[in-house]
PDB file of N, CA, C and O in Angstrom, chain B, residues numbered from 101:
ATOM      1  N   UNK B 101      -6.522   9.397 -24.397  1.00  0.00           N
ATOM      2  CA  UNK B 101      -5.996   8.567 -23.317  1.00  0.00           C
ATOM      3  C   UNK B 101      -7.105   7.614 -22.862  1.00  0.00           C
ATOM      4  O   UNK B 101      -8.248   7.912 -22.515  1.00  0.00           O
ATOM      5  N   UNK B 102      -6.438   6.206 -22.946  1.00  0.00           N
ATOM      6  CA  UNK B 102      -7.876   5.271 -22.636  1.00  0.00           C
ATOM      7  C   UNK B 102      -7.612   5.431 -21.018  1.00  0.00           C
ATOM      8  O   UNK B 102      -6.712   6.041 -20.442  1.00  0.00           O
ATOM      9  N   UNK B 103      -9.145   4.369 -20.279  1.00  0.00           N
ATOM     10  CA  UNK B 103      -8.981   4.521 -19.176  1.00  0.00           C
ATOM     11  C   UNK B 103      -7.966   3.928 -18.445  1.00  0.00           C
ATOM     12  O   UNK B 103      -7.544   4.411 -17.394  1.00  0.00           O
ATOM     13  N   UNK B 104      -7.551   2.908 -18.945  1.00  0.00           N
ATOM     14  CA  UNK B 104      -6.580   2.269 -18.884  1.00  0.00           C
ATOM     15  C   UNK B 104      -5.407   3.538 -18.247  1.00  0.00           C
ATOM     16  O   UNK B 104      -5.415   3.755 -17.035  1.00  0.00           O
ATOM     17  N   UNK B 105      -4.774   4.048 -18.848  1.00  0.00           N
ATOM     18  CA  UNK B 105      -3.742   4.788 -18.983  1.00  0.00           C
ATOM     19  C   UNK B 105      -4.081   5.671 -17.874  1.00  0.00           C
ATOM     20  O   UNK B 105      -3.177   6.276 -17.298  1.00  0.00           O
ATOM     21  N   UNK B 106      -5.476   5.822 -17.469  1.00  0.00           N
ATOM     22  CA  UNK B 106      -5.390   7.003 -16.366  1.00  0.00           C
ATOM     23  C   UNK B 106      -5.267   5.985 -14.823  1.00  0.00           C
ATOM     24  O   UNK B 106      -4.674   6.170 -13.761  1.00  0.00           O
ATOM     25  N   UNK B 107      -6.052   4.991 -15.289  1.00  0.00           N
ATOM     26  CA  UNK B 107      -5.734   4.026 -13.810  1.00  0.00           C
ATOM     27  C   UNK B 107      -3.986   3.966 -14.018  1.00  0.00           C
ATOM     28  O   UNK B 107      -3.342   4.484 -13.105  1.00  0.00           O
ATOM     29  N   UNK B 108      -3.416   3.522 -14.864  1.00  0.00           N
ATOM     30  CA  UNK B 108      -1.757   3.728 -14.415  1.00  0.00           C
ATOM     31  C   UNK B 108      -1.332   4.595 -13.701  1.00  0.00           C
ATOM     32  O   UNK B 108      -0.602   4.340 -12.744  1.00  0.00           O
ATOM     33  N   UNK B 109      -1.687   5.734 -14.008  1.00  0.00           N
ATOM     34  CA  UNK B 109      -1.368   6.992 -13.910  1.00  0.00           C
ATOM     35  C   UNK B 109      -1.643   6.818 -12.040  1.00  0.00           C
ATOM     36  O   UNK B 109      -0.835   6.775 -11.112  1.00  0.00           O
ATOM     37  N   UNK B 110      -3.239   6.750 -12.080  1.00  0.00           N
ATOM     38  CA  UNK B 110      -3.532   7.127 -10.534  1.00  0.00           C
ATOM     39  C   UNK B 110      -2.529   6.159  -9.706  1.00  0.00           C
ATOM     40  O   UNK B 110      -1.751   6.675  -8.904  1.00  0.00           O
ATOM     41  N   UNK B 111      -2.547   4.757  -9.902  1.00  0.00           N
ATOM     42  CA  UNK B 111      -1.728   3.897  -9.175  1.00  0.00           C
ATOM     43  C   UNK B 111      -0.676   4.308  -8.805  1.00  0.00           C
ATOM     44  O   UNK B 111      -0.196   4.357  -7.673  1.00  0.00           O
ATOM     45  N   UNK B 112      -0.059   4.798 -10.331  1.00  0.00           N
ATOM     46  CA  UNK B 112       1.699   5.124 -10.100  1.00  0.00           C
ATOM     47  C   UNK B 112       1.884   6.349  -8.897  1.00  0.00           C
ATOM     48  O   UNK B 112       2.891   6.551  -8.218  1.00  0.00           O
ATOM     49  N   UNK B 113       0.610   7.078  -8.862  1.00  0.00           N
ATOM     50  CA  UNK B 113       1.050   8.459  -7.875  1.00  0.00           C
ATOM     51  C   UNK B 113       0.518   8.460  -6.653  1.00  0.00           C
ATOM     52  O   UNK B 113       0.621   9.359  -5.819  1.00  0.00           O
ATOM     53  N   UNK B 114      -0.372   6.876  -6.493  1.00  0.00           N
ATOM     54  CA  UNK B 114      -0.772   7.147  -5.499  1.00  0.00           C
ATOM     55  C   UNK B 114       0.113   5.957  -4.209  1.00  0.00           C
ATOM     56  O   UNK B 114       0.141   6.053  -2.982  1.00  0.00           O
ATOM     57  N   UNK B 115       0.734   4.919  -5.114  1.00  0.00           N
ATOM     58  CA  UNK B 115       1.948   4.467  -4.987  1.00  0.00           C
ATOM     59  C   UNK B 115       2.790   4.886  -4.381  1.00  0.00           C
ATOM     60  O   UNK B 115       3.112   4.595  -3.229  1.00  0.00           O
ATOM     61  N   UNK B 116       3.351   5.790  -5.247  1.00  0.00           N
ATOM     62  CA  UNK B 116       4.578   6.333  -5.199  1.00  0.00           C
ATOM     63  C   UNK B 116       4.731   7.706  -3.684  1.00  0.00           C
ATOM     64  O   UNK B 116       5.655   8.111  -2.980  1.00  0.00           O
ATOM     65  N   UNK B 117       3.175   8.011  -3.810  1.00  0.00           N
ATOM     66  CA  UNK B 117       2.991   8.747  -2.701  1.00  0.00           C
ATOM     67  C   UNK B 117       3.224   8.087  -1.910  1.00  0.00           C
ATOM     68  O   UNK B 117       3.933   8.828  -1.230  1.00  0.00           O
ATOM     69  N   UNK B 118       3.175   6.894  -1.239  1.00  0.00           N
ATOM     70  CA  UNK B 118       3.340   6.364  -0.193  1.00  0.00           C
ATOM     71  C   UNK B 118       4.921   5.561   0.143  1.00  0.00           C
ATOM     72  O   UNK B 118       5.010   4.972   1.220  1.00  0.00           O
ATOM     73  N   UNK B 119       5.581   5.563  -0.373  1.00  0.00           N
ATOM     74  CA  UNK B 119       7.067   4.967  -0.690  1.00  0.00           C
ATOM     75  C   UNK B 119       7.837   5.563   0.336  1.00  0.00           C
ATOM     76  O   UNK B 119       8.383   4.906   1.223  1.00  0.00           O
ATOM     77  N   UNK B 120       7.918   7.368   0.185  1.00  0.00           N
ATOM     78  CA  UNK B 120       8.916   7.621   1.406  1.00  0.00           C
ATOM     79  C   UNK B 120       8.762   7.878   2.735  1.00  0.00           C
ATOM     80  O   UNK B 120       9.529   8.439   3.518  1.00  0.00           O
ATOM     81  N   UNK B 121       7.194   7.188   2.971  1.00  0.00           N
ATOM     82  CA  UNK B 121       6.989   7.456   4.121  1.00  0.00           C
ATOM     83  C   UNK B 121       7.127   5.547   4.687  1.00  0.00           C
ATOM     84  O   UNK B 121       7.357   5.100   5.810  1.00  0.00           O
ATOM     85  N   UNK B 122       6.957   5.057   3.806  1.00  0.00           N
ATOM     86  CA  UNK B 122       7.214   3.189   4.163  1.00  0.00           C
ATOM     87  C   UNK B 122       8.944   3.243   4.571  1.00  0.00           C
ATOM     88  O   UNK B 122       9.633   2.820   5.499  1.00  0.00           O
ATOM     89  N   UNK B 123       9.200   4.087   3.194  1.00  0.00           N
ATOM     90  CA  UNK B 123      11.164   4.174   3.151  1.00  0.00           C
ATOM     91  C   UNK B 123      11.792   4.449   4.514  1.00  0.00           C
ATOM     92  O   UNK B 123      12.749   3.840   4.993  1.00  0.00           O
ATOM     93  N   UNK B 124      10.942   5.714   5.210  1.00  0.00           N
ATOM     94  CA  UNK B 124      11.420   6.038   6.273  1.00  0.00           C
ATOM     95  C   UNK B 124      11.301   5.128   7.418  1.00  0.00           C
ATOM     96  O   UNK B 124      12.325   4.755   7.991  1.00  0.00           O
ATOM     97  N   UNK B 125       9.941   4.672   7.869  1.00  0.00           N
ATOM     98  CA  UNK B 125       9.867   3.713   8.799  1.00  0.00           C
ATOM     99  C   UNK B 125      10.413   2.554   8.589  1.00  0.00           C
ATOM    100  O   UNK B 125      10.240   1.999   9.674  1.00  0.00           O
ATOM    101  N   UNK B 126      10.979   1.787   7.891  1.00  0.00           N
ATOM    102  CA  UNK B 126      11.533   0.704   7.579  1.00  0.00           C
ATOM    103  C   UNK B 126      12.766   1.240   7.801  1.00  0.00           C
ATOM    104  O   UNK B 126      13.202   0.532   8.709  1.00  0.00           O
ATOM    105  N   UNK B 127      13.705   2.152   7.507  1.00  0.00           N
ATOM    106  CA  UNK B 127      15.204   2.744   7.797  1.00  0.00           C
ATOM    107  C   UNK B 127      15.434   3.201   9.232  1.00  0.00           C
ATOM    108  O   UNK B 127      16.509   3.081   9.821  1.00  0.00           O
ATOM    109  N   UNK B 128      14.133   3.829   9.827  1.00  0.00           N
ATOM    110  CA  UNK B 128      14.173   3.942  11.344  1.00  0.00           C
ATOM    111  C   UNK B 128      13.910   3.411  12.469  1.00  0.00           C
ATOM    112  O   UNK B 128      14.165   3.812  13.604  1.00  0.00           O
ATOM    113  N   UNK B 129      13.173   2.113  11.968  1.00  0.00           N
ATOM    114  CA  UNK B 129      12.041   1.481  12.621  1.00  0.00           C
ATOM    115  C   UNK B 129      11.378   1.934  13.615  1.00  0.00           C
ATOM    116  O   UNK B 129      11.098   1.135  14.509  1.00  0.00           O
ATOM    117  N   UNK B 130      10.880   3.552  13.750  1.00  0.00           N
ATOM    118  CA  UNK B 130      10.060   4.034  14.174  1.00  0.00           C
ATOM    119  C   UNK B 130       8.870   3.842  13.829  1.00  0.00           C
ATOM    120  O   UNK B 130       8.468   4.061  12.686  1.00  0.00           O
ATOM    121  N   UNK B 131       8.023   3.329  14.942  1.00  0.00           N
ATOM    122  CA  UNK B 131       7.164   3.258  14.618  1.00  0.00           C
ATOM    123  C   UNK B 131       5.941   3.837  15.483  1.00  0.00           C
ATOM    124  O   UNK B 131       4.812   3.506  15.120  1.00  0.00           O
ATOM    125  N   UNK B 132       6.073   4.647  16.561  1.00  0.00           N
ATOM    126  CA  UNK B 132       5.560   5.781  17.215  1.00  0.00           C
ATOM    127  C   UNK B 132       4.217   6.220  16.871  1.00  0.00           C
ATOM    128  O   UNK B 132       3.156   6.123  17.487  1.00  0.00           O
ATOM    129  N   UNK B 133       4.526   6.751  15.689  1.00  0.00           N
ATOM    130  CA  UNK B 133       3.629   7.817  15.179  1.00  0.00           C
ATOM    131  C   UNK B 133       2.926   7.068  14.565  1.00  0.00           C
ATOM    132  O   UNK B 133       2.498   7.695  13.595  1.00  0.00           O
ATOM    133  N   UNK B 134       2.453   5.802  14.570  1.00  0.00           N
ATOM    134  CA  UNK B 134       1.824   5.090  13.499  1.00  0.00           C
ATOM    135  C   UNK B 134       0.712   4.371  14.214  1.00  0.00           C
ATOM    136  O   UNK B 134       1.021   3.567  15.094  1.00  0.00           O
ATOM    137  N   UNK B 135      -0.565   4.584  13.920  1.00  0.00           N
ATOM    138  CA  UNK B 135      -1.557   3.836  14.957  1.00  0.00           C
ATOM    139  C   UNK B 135      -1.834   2.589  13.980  1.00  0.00           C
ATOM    140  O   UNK B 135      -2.080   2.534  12.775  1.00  0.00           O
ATOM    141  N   UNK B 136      -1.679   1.486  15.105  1.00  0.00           N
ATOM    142  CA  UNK B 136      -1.970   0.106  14.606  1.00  0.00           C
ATOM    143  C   UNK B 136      -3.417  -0.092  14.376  1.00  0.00           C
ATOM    144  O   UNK B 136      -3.573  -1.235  13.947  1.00  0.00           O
ATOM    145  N   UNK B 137      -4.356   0.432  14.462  1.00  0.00           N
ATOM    146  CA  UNK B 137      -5.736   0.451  14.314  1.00  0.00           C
ATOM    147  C   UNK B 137      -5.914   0.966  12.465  1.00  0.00           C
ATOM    148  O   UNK B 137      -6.715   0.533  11.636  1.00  0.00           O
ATOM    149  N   UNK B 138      -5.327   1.538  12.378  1.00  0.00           N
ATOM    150  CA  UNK B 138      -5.281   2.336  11.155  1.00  0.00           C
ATOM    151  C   UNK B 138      -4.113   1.558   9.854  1.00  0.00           C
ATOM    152  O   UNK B 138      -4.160   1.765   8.642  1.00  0.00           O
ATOM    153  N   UNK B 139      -3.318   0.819  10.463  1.00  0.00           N
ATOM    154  CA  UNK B 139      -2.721   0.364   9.757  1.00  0.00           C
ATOM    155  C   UNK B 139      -3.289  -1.377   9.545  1.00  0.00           C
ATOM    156  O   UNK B 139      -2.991  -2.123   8.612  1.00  0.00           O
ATOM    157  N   UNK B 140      -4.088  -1.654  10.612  1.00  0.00           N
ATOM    158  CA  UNK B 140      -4.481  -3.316  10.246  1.00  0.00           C
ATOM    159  C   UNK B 140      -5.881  -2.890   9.354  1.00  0.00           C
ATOM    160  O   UNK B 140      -6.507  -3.731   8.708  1.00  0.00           O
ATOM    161  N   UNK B 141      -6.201  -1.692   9.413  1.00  0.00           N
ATOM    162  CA  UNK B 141      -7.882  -1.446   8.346  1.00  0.00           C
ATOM    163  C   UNK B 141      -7.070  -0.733   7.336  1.00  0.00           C
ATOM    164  O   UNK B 141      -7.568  -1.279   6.351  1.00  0.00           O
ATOM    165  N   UNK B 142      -6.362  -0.078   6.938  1.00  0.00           N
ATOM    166  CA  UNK B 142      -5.371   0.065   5.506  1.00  0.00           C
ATOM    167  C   UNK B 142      -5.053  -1.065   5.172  1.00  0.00           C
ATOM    168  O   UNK B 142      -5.615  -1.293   4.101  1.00  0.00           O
ATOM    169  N   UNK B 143      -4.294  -2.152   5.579  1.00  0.00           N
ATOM    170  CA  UNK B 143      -3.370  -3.312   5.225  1.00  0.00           C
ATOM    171  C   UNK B 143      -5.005  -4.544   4.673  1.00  0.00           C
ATOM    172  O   UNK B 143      -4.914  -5.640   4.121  1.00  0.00           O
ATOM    173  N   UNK B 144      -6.199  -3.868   5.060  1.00  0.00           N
ATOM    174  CA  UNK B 144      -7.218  -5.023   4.937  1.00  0.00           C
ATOM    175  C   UNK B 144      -7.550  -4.906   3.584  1.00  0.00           C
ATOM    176  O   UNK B 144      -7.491  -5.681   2.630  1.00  0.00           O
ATOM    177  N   UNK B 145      -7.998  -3.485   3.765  1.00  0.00           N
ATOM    178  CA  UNK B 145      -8.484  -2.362   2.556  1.00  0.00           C
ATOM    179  C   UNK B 145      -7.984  -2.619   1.231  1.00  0.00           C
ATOM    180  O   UNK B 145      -8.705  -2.599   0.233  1.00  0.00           O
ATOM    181  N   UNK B 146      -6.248  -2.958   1.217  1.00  0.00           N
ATOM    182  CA  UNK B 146      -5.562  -3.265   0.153  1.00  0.00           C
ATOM    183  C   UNK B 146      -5.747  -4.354  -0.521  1.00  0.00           C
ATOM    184  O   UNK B 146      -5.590  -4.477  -1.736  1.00  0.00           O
ATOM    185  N   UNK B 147      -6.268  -5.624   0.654  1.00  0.00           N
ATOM    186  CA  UNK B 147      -6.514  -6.955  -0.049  1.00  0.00           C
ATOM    187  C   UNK B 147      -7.851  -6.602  -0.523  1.00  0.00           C
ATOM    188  O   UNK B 147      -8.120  -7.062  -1.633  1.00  0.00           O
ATOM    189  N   UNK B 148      -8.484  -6.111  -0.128  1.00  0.00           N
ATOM    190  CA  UNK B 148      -9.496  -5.801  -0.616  1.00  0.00           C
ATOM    191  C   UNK B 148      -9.610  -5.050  -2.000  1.00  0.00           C
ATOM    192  O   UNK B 148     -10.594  -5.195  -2.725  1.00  0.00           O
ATOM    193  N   UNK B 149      -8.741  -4.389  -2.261  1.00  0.00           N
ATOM    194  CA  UNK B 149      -8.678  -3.241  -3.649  1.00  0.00           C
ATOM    195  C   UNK B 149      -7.765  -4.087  -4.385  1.00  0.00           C
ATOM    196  O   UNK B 149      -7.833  -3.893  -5.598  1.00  0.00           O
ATOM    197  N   UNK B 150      -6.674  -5.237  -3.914  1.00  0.00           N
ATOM    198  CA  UNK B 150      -6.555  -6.194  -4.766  1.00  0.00           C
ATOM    199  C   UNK B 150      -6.988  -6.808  -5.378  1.00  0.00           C
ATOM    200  O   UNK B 150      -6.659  -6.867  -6.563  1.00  0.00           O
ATOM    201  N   UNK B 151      -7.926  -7.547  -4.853  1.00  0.00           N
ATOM    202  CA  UNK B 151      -9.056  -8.669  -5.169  1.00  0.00           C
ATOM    203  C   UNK B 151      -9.806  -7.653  -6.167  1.00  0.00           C
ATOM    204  O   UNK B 151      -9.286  -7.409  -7.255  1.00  0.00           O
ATOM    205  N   UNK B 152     -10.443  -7.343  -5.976  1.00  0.00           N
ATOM    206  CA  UNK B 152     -11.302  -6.359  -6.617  1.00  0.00           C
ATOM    207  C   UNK B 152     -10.392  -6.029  -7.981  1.00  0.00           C
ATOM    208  O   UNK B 152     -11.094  -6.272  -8.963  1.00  0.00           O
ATOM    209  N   UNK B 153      -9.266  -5.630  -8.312  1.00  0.00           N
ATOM    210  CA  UNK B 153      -8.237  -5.755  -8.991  1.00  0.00           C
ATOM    211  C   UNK B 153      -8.306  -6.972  -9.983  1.00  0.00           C
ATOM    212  O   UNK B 153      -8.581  -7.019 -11.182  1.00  0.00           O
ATOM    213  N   UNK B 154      -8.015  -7.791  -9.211  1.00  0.00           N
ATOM    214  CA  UNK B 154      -7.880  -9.205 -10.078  1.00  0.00           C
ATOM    215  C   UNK B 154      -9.919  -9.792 -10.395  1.00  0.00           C
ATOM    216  O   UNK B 154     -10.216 -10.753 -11.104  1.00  0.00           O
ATOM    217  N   UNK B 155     -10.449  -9.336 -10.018  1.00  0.00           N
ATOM    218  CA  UNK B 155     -11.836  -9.617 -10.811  1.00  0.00           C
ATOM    219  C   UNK B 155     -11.854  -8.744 -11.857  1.00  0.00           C
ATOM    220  O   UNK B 155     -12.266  -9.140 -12.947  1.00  0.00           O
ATOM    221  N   UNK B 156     -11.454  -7.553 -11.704  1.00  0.00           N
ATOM    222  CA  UNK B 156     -11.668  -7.041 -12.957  1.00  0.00           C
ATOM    223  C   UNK B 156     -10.979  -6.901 -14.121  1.00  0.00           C
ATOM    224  O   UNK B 156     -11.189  -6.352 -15.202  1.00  0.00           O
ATOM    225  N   UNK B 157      -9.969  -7.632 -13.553  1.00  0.00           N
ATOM    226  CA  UNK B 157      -8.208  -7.659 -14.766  1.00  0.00           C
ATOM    227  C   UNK B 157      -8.000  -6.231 -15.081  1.00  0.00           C
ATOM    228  O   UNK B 157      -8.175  -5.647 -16.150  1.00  0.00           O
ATOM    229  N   UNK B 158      -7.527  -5.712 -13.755  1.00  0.00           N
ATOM    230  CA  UNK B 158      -7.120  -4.567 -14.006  1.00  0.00           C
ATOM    231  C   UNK B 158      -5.963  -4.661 -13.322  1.00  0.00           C
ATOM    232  O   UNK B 158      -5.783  -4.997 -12.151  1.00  0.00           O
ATOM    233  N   UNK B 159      -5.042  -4.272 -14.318  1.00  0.00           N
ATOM    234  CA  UNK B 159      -3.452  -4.597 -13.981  1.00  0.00           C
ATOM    235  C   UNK B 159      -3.056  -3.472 -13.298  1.00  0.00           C
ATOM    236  O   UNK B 159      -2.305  -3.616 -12.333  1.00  0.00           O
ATOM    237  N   UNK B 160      -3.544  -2.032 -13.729  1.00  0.00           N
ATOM    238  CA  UNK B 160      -3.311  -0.829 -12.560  1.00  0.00           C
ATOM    239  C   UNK B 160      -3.474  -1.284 -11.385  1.00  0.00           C
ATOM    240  O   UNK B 160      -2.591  -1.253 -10.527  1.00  0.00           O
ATOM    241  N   UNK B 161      -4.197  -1.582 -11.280  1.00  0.00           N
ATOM    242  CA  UNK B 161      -5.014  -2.025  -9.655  1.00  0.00           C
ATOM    243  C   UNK B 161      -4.145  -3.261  -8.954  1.00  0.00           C
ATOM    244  O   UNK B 161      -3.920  -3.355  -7.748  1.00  0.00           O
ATOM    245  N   UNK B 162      -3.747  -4.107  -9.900  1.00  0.00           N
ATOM    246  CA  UNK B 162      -3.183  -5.058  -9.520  1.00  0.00           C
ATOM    247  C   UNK B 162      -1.745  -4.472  -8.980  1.00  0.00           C
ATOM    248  O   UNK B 162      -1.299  -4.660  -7.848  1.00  0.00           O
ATOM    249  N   UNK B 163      -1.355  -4.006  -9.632  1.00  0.00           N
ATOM    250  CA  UNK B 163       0.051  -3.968  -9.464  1.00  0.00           C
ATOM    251  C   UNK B 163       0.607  -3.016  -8.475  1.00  0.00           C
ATOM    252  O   UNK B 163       1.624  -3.003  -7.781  1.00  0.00           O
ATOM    253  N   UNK B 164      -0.541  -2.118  -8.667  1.00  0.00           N
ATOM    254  CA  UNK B 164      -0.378  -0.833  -7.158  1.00  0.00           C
ATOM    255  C   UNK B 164      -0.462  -1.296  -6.210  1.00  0.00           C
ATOM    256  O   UNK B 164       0.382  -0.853  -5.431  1.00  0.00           O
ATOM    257  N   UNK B 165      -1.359  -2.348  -5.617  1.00  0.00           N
ATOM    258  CA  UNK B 165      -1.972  -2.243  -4.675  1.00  0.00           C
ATOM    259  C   UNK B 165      -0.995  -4.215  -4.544  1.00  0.00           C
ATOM    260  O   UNK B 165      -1.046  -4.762  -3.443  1.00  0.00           O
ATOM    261  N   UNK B 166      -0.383  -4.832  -5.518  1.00  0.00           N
ATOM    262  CA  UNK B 166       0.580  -5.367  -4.552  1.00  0.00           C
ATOM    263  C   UNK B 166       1.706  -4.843  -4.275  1.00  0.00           C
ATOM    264  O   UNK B 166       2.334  -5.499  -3.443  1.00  0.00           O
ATOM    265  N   UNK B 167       2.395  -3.587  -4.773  1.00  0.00           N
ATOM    266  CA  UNK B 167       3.678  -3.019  -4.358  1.00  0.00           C
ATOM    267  C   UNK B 167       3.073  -1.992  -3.081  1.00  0.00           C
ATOM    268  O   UNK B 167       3.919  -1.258  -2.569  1.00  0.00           O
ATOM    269  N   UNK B 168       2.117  -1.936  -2.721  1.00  0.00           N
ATOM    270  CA  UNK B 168       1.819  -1.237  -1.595  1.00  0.00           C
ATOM    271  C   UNK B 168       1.267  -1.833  -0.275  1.00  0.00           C
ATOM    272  O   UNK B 168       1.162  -1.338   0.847  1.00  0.00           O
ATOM    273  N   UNK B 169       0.837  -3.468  -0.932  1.00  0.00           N
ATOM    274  CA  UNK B 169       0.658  -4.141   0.220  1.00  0.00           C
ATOM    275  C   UNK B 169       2.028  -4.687   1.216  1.00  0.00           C
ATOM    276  O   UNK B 169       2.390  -4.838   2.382  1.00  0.00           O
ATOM    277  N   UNK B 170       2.450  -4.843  -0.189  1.00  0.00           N
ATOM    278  CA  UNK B 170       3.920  -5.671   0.716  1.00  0.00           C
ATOM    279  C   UNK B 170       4.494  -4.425   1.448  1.00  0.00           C
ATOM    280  O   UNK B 170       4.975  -4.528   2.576  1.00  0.00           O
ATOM    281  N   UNK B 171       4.419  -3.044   0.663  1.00  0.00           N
ATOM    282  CA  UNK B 171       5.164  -2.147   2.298  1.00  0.00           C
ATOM    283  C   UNK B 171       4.668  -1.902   3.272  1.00  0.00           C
ATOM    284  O   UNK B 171       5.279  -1.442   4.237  1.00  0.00           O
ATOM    285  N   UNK B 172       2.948  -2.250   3.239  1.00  0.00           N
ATOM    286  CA  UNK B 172       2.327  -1.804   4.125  1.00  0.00           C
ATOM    287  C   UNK B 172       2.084  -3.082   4.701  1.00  0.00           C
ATOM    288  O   UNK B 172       0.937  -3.022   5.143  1.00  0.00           O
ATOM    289  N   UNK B 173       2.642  -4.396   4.966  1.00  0.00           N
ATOM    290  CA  UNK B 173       2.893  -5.055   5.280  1.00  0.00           C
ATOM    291  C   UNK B 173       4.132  -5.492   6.536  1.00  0.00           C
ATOM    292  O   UNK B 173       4.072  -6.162   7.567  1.00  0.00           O
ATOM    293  N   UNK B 174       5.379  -4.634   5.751  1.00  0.00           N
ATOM    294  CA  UNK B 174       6.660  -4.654   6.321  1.00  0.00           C
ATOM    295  C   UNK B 174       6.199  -3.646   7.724  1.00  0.00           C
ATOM    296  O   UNK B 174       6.494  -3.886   8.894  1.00  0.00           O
ATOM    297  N   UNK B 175       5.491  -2.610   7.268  1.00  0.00           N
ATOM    298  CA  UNK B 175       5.393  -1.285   8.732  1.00  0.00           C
ATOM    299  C   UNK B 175       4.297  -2.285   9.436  1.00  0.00           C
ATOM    300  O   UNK B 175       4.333  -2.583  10.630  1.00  0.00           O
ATOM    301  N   UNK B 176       3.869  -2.489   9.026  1.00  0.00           N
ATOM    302  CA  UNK B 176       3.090  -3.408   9.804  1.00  0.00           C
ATOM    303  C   UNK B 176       3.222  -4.092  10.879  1.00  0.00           C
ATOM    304  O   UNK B 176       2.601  -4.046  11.941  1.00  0.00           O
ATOM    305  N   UNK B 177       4.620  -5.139  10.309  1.00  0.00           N
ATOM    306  CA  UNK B 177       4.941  -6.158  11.258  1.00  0.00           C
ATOM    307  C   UNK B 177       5.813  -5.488  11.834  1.00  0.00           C
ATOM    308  O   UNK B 177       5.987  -6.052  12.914  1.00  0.00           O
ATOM    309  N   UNK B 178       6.809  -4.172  11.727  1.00  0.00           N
ATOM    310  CA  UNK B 178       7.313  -3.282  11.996  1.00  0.00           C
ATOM    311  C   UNK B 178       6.749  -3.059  13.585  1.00  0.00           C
ATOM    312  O   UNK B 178       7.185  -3.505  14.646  1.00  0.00           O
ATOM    313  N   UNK B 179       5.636  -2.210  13.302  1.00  0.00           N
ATOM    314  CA  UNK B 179       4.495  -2.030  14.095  1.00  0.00           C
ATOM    315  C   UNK B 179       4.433  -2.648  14.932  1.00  0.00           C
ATOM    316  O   UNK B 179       4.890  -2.203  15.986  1.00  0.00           O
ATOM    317  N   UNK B 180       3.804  -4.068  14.909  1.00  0.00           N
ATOM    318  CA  UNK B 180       3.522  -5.570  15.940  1.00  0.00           C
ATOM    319  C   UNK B 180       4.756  -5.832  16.677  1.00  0.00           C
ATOM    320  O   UNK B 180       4.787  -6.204  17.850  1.00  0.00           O
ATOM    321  N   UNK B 181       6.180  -5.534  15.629  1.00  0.00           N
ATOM    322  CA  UNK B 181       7.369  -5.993  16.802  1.00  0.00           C
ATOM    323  C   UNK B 181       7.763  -4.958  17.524  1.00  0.00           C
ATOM    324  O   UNK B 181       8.332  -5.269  18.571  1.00  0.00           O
ATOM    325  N   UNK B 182       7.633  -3.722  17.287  1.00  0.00           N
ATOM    326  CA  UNK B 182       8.436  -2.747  18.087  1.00  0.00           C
ATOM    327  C   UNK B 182       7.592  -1.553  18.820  1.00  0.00           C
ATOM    328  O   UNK B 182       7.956  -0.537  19.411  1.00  0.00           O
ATOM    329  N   UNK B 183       6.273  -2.127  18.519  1.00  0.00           N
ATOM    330  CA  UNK B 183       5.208  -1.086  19.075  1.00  0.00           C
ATOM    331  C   UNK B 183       5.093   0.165  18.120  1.00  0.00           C
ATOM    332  O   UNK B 183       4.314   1.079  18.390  1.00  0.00           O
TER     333      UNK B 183
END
């Protein structure tokens, strides 16, 4: 297994780990339990592990970390409108 194949791997689960908890707050728009301090230094973090992504042409990286920005994007503004 090249390394390649294990960065898929990590992306896809570490991705995917995060899906039904975006799924839920976006279906409830609860957003309570969610500290905005923690979500504007996650949401930074990502452009950051993007970029970093696209210097190294690593498409794992790329591709995780834009299907996780845009949800962590949506709770975000989630966040900003409804507290």
């Amino acid at each position: 297994m090249s390394g390649e194949w294990v960065g898929f791997v990590a992306a896809t689960l570490t991705t995917l780990a995060f899906v039904p908890q975006a799924l839920k707050t976006l279906r409830t728009r609860d957003t309570k339990g969610i500290s905005l301090g923690m979500y504007l230094v996650f949401t930074v973090g990502l452009c950051f592990w993007l970029a970093y992504g696209i210097v190294l042409h690593s498409w794992p990286m790329i591709v995780s970390n834009i299907i996780t920005l845009v949800l962590a994007l949506l709770i975000l503004g989630l966040k900003l409108r409804h507290g």
